[in-house]
N, CA, C and O of each residue as an XYZ file, in Angstrom:
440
protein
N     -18.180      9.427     -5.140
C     -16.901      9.649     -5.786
C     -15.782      9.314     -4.806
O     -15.889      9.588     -3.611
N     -14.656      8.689     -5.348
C     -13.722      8.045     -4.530
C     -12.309      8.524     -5.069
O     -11.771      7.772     -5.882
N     -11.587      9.789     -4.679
C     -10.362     10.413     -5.468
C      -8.946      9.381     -4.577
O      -8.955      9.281     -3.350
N      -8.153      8.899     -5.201
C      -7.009      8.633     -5.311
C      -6.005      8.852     -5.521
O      -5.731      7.857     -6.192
N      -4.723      9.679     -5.472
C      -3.933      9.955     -6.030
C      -2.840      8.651     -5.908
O      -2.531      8.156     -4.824
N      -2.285      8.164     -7.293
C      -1.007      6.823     -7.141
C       0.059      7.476     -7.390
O       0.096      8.281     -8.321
N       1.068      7.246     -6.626
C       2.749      7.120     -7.407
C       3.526      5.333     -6.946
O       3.833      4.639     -5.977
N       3.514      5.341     -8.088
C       4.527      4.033     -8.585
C       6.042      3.933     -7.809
O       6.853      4.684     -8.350
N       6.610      3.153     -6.637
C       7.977      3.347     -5.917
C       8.590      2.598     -6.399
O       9.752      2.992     -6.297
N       8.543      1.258     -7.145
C       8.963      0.385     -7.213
C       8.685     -0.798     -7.672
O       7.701     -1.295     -7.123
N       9.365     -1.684     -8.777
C       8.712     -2.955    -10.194
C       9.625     -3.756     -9.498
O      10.703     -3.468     -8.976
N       8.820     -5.138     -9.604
C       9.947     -6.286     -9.442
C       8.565     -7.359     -9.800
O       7.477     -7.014    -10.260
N       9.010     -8.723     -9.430
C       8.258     -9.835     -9.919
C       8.148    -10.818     -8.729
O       9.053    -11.163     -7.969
N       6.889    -11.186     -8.728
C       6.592    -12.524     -8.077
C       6.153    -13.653     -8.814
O       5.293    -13.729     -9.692
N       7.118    -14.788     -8.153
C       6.344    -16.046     -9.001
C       5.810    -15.732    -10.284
O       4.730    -16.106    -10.743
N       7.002    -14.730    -11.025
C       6.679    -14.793    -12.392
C       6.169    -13.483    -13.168
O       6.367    -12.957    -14.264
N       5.201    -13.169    -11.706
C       4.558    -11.861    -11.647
C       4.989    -10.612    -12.174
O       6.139    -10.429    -11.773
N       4.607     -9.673    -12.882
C       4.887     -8.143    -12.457
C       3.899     -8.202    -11.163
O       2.815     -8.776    -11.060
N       4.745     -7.287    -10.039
C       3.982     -6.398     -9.403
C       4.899     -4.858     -8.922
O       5.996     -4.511     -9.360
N       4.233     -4.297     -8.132
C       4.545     -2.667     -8.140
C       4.319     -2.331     -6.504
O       3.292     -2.694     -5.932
N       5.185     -1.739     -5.951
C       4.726     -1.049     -4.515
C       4.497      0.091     -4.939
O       5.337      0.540     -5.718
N       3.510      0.813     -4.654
C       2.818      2.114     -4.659
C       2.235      2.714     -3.499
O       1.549      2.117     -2.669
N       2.563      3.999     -3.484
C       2.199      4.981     -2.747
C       0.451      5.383     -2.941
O       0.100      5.640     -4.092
N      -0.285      5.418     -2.175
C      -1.646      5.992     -2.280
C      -2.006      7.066     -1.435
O      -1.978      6.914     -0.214
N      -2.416      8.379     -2.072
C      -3.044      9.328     -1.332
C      -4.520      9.547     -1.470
O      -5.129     10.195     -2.321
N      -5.000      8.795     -0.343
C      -6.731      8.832     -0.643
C      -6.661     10.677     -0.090
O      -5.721     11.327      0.367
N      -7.783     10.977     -0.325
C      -8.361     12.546     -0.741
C     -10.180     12.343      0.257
O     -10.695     13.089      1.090
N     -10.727     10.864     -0.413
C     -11.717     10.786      0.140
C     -12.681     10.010      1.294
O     -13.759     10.242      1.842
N     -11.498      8.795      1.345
C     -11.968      7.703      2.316
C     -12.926      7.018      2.359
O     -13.493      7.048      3.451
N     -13.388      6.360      1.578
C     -14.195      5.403      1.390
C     -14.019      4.207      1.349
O     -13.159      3.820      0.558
N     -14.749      3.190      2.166
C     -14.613      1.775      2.807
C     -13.906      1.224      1.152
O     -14.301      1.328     -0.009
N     -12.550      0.549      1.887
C     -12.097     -0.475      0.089
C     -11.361      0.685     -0.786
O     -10.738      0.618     -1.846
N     -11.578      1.432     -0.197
C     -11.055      2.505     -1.354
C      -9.912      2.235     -2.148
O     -10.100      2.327     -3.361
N      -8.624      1.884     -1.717
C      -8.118      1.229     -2.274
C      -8.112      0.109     -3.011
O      -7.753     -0.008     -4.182
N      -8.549     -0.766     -2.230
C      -9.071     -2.060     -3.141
C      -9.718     -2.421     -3.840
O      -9.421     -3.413     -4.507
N     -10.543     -1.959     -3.944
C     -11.858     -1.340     -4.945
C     -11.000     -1.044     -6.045
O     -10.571     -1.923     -6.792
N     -10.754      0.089     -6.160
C     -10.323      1.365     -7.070
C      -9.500      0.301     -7.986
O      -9.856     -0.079     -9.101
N      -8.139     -0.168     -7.177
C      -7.211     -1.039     -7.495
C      -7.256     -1.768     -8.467
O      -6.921     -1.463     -9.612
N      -7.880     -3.295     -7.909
C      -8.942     -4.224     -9.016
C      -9.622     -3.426    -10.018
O      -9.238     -3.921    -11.078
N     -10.461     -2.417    -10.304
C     -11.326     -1.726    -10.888
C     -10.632     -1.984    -12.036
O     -11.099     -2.666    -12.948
N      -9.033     -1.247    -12.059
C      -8.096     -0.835    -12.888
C      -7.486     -1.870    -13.081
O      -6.395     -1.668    -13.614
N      -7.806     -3.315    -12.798
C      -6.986     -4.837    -13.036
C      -5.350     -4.808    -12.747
O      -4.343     -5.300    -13.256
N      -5.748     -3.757    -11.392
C      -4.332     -4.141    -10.834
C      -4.403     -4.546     -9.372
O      -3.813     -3.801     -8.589
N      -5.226     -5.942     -8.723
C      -5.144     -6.109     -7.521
C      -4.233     -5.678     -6.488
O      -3.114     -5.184     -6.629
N      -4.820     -5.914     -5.515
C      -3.331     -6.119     -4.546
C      -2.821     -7.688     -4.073
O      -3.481     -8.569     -3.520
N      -1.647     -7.689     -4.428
C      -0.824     -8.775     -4.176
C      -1.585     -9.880     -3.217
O      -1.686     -9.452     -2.067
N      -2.058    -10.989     -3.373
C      -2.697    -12.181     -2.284
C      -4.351    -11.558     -1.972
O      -5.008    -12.333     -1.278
N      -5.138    -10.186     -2.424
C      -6.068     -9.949     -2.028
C      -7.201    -10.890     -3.319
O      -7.594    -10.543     -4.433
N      -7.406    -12.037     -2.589
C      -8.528    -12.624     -3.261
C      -9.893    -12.339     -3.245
O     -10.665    -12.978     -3.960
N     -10.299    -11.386     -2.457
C     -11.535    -11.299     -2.487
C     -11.788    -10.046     -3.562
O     -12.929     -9.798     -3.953
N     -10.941     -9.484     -3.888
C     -10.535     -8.834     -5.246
C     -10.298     -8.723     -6.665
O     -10.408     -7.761     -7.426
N     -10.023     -9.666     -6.813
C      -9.472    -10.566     -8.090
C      -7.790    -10.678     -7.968
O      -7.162    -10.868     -9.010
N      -7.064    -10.559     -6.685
C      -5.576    -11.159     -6.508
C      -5.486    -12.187     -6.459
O      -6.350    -12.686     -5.738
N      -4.559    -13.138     -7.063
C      -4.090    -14.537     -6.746
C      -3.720    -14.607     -5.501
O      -3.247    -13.613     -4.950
N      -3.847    -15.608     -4.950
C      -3.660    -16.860     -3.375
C      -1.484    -16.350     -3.419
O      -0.613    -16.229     -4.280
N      -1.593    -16.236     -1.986
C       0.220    -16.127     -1.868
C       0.557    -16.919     -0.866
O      -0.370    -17.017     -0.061
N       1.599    -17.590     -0.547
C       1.966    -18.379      0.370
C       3.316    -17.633      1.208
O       4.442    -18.106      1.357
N       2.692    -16.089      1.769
C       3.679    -15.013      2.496
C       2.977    -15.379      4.343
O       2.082    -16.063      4.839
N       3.505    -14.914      4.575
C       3.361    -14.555      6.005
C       2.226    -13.699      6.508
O       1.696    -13.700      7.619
N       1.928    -12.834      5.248
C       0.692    -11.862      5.305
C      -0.369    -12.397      4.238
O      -0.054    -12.757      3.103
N      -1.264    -12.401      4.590
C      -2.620    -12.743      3.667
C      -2.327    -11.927      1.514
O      -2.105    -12.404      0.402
N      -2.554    -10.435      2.180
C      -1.997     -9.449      1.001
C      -1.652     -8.589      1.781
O      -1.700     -8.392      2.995
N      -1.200     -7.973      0.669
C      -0.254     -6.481      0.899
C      -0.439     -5.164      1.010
O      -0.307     -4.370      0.079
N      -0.851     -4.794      2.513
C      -1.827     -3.714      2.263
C      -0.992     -2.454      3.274
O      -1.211     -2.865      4.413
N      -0.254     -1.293      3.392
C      -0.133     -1.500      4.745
C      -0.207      0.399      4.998
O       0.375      0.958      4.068
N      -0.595      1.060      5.688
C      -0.670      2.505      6.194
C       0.724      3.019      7.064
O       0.952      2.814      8.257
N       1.327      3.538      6.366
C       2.667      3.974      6.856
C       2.592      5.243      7.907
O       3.135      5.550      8.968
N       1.576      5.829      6.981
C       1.167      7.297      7.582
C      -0.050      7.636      7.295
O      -0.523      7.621      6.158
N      -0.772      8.044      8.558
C      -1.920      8.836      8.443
C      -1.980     10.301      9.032
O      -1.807     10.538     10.228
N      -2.252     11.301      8.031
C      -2.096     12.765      8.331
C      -3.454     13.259      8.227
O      -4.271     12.951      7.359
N      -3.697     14.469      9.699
C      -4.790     14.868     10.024
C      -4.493     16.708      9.991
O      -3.380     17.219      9.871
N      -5.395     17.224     10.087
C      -5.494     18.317      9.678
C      -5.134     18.741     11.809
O      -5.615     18.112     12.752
N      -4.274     19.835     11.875
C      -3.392     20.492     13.165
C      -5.022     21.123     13.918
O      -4.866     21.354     15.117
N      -6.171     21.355     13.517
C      -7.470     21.864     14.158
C      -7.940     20.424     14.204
O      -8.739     20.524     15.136
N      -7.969     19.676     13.987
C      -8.630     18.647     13.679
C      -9.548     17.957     15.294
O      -8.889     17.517     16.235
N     -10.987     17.994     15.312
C     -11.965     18.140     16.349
C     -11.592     16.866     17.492
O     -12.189     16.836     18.567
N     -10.305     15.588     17.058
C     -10.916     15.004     18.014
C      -9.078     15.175     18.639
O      -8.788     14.436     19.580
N      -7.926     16.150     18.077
C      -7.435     16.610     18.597
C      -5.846     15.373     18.710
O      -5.010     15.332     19.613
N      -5.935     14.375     17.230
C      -5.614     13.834     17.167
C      -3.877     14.197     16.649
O      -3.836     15.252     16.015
N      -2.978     13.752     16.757
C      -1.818     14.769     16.162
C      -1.795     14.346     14.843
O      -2.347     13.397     14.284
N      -0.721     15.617     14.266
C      -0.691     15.791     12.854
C      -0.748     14.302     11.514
O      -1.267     14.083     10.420
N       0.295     13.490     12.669
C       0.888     12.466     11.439
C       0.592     11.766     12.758
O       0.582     12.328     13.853
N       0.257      9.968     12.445
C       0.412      8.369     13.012
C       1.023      7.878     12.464
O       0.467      7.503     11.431
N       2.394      7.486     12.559
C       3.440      6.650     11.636
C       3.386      5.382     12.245
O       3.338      5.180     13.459
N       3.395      4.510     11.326
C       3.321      3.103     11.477
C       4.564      2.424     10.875
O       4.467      2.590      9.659
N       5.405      1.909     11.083
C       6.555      1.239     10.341
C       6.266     -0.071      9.900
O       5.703     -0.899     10.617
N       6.722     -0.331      8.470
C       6.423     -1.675      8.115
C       6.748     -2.555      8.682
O       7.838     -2.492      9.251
N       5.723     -4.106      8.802
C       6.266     -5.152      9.505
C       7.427     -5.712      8.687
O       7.928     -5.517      7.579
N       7.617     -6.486      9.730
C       9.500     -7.107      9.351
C       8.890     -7.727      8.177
O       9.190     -7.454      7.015
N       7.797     -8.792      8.644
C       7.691     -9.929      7.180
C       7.297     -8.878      5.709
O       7.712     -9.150      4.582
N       6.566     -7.863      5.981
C       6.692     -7.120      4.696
C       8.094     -6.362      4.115
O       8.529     -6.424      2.965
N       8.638     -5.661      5.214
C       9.490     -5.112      4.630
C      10.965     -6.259      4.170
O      11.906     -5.920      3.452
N      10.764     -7.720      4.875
C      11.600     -8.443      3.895
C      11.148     -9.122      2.163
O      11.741     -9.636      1.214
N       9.715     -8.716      2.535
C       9.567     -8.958      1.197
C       9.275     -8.250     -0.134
O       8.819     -8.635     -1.210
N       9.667     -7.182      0.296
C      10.014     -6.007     -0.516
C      11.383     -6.012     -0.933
O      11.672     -5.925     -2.126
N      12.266     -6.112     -0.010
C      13.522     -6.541     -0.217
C      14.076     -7.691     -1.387
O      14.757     -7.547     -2.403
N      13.547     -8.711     -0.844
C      13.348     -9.870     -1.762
C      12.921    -10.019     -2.956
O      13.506    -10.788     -3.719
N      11.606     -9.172     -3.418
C      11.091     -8.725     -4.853
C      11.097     -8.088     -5.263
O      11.070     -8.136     -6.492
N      11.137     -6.951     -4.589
C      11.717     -5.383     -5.548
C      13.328     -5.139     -5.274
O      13.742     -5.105     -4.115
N      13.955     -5.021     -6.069
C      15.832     -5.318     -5.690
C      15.568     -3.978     -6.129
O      16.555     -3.716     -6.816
N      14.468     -2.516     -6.139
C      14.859     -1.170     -6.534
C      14.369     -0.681     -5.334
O      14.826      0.360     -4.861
N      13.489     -1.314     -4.784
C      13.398     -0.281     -3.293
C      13.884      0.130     -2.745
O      15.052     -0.226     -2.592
N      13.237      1.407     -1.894
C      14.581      1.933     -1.205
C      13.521      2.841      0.295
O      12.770      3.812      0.381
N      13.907      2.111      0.937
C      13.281      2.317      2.272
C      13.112      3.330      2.384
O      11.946      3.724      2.377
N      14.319      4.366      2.560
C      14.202      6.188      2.680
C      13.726      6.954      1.738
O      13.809      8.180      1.805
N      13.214      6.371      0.827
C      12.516      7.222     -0.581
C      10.659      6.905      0.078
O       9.634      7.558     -0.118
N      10.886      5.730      0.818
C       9.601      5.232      0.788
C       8.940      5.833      2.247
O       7.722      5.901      2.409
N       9.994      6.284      3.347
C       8.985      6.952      4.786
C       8.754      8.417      4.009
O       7.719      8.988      4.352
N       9.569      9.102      3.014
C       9.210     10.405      2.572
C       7.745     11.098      2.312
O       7.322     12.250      2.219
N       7.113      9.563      2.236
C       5.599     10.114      1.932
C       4.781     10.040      3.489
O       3.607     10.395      3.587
């Protein structure tokens, strides 16, 4: 079993496209979990072809990216609470560029 929780941040279009930036709270961690799950539901991720995503001509292969990873404050290997990662430039301009509703500070909240 592979639990997911989605929230939807943001609609805009590529090359014609709907697509969606979304928030994911895996629960269980399992290899693909996202990507898997994703496709399952015939909603790839953006350029992930080995998925069922169409080919993109971005700077990044697809669109995948871990903003934050949160660990439990006992946690055995003593790792701290949160690892924040900030989006790369080439993604976060292309969020900019296709979603004209994003909004950066709605989006480190998670």
């Amino acid at each position: 079993e592979a639990i997911t929780h989605i929230t939807p941040l943001a609609h805009g279009t590529y090359l014609g496209k709907p697509i969606s930036l979304v928030h994911f709270d895996i629960l269980t961690g399992r290899t693909h979990q996202i990507r898997v799950q994703s496709s399952f539901r015939g909603f790839s991720l953006l350029g992930d072809t080995a998925y069922g995503g169409f080919k993109i001509s971005e700077k990044q292969d697809f669109f995948l990216h871990s903003f934050k990873l949160s660990f439990s404050k006992d946690n055995p290997l003593q790792l701290p609470e949160y690892i924040i990662a900030p989006l790369p430039l080439a993604y976060e301009d292309f969020l900019k560029n296709y979603l004209p509703e994003w909004d950066y500070l709605s989006y480190t909240r998670y």
